[in-house]
N, C-alpha and C positions, 0 to 999 in steps of 0.2 A: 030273644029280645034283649035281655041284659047283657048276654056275648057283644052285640049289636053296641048298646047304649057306653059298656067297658071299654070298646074299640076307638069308639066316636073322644072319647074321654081322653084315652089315650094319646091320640094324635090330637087334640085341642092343648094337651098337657105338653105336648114335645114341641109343635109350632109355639105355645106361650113361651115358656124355654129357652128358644132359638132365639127369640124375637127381643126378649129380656137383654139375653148372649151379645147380641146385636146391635141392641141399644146402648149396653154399658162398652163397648170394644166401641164403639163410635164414639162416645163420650171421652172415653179413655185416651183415643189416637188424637182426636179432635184439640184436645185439652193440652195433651202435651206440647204441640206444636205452638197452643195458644198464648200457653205461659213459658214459649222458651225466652230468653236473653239472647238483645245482640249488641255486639261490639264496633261501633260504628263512632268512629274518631272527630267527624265533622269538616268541614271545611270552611277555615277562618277568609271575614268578612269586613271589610271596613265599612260600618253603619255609617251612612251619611244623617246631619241632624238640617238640612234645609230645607226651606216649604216645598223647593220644586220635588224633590225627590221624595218626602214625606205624602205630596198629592198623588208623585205616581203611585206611591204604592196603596196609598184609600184605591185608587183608581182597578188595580189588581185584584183586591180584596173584596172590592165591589162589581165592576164592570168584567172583569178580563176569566182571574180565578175562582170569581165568585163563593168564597169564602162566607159570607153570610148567607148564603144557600141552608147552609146546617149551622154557623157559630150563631145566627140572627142577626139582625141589624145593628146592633148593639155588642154583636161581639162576646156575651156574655152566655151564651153554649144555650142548651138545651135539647130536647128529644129530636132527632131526625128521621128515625126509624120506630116505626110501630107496628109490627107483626111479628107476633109471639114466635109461633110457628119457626119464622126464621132468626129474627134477632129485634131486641130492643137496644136502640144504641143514643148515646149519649155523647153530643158534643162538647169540650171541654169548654171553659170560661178562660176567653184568652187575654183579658183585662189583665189590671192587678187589685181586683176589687177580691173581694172573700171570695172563697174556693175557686179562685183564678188562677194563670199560672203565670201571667205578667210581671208578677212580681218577683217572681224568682226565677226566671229563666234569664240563663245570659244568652249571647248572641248565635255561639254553637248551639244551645239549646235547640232555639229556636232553628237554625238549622235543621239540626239531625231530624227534630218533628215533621219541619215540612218538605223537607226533601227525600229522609229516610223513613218517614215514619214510625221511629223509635224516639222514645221519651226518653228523660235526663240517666232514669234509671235503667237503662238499658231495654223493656219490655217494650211489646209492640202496641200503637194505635191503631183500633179495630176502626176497618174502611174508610180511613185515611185517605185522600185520592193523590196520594206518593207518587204514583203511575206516573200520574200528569206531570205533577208540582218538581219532578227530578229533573224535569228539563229548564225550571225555572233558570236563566242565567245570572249568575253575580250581580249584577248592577240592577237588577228586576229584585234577586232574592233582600238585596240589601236597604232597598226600597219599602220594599213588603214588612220589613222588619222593624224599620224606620217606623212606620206607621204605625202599626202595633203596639212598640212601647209608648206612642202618645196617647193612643184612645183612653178616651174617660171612664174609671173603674166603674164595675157593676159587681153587684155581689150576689153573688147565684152560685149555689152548693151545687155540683155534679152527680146525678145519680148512677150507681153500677149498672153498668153492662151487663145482656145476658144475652145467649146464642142458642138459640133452641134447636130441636133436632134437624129438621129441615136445613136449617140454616148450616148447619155441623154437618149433614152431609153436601150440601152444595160448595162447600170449602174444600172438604175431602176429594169431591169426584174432581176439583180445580174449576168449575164453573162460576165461584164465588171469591173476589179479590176481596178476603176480609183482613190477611195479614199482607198488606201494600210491603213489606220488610224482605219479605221471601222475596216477591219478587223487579225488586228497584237495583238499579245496578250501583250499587256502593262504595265504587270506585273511581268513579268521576263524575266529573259534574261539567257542566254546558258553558261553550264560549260566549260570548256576548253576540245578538242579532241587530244590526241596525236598527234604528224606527224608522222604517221609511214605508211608504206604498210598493210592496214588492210581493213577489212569490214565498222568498223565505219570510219574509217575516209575520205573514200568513199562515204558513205551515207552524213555523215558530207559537203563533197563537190559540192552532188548533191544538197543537200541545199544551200548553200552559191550562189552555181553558177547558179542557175535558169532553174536547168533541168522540173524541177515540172511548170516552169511558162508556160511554151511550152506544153510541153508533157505529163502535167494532173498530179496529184495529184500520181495517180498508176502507171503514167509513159509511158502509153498504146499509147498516141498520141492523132490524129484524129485533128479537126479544133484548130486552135488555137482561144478561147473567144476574140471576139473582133476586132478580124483583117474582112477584107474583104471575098469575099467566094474565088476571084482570088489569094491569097494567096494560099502557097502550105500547106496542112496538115503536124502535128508534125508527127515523125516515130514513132511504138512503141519500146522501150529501153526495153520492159519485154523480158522473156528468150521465150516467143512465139512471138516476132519481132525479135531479133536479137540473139536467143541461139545458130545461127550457127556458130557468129562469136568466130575465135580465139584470141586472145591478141593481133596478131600484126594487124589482121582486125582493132583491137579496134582502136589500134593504128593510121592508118591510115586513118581510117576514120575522127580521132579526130585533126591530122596533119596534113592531105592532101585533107581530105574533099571526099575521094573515099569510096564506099562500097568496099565490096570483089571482087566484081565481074572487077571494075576496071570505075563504072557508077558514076558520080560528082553527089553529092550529093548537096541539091538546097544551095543557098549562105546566106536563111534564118540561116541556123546550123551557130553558130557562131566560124569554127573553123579557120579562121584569128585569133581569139583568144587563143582558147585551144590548137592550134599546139604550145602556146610556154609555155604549162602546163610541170612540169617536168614527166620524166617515172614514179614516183615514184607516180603521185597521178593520171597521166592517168590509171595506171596498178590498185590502189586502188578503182577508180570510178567503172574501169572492174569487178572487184572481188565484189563490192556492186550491181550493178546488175544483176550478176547472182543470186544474192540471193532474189529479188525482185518477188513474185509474180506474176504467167505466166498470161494474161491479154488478153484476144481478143484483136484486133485494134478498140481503139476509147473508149474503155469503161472507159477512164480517168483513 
């Protein structure tokens, strides 16, 4: 029996061990990558200071980019993520009120954050959605940026970031876009898209706006990377999830958060936001996914 009890002992003591082993080489890889430095030049912008251009860009930040998703309506940051497990994360305060960064970023700044997802000091912004925001075009980024430095200061201190294991290995295995820096292409940046009712500038929107960060690359759905499993799956947007719907389906589902059928759609769909997109570019997103590639459910 104590042979027995020794044994059992044994291999509790060597899996504990492993598993310690394990933890800290996860920690260890996870961390390096976390706090590397990158070197990202920016690309100079002429900030326009007119109301037109100052609204389009509220309108981005609001409607389009939906930046107050995570900065809040106010702009003054706060918690976006709450699950230990994976990560506690913390939007910055983009004012220039106390622990803002309004006040001291200049124009590149403001670049390099939203397009590279790298701060003044070279370090990266954890889950930045860079992915997207790289395709923003000049005359959109400059707009966006225009607005920014007018919003009214709030004063809201930023609390630390932290990444827990789950989270550190979802980053590792590449399922988790938490450093948006690795992989934004750093070397160019997006021509200008007309405004018009068209296919590209549809496509151009689902870019900007973070269809692709939900609902996969081809737009198909299925889990979203990174979130929990209790989380509800992305929908598929290809013309084999929604080819039934008509324009004003589109519509309201993008307004009112309804399918066709008249079933609420879950409140992950961020259309608190897009109900206050104009017709002009809900009806163009319409028209760019019909063109999209029919896609099973989930195959990204």
């Amino acid at each position: 029996m104590k042979k027995i009890i020794r044994a059992v002992a044994w291999v509790v003591g060597v899996v504990l061990v492993l598993a310690i082993a394990a933890g800290c080489a996860l920690y260890v890889v996870s961390q390096r990558r976390l706090d590397r430095k990158w070197t990202v030049a920016g690309h100079p912008l002429t900030v326009p200071t007119d109301s037109l251009a100052i609204e389009r860009g509220r309108r981005i930040v609001t409607a389009i980019s939906k930046c107050v998703g995570c900065h809040r309506s106010d702009l003054g940051g706060g918690q976006f993520i709450d699950e230990p497990p994976v990560a506690r994360l913390y939007a910055s305060n983009l004012t220039r009120g106390t622990g803002g960064v309004g006040g001291t970023y200049t124009d590149l700044d403001w670049e390099r954050a939203i397009r590279h997802g790298v701060r003044r000091d070279g370090s990266s912004l954890l889950f930045m959605p860079s992915l997207e925001f790289q395709f923003l075009n000049d005359d959109d980024m400059a707009a966006l940026i225009a607005y920014l430095k007018q919003v009214p200061p709030v004063d809201r201190e930023r609390r630390a970031n932290s990444v827990g294991p789950i989270g550190r290995a979802l980053y590792l295995k590449g399922d988790l876009a938490l450093v948006p820096a690795e992989r934004v292409n750093h070397r160019t940046h997006p021509s200008a898209v007309p405004m018009a009712v068209s296919v590209e500038y549809g496509h151009y929107l689902s870019e900007i706006g973070g269809c692709t960060g939900c609902h996969g690359e081809g737009l198909s759905g299925g889990h979203i990377p990174g979130t929990p499993p209790s989380w509800k799956p992305a929908a598929n947007l290809t013309p084999s999830g929604i080819g039934h719907y008509t324009e004003e389906d589109f519509f309201r589902a993008l307004r009112e958060g309804k399918r066709p059928a008249g079933v609420a759609i879950d409140t992950l769909m961020p259309f608190r936001f897009t109900k206050h997109m104009t017709d002009d570019e809900i009806r163009s997103l319409f028209m760019f996914l019909k063109t999209v590639p029919p896609k099973a459910y989930g195959g990204r």
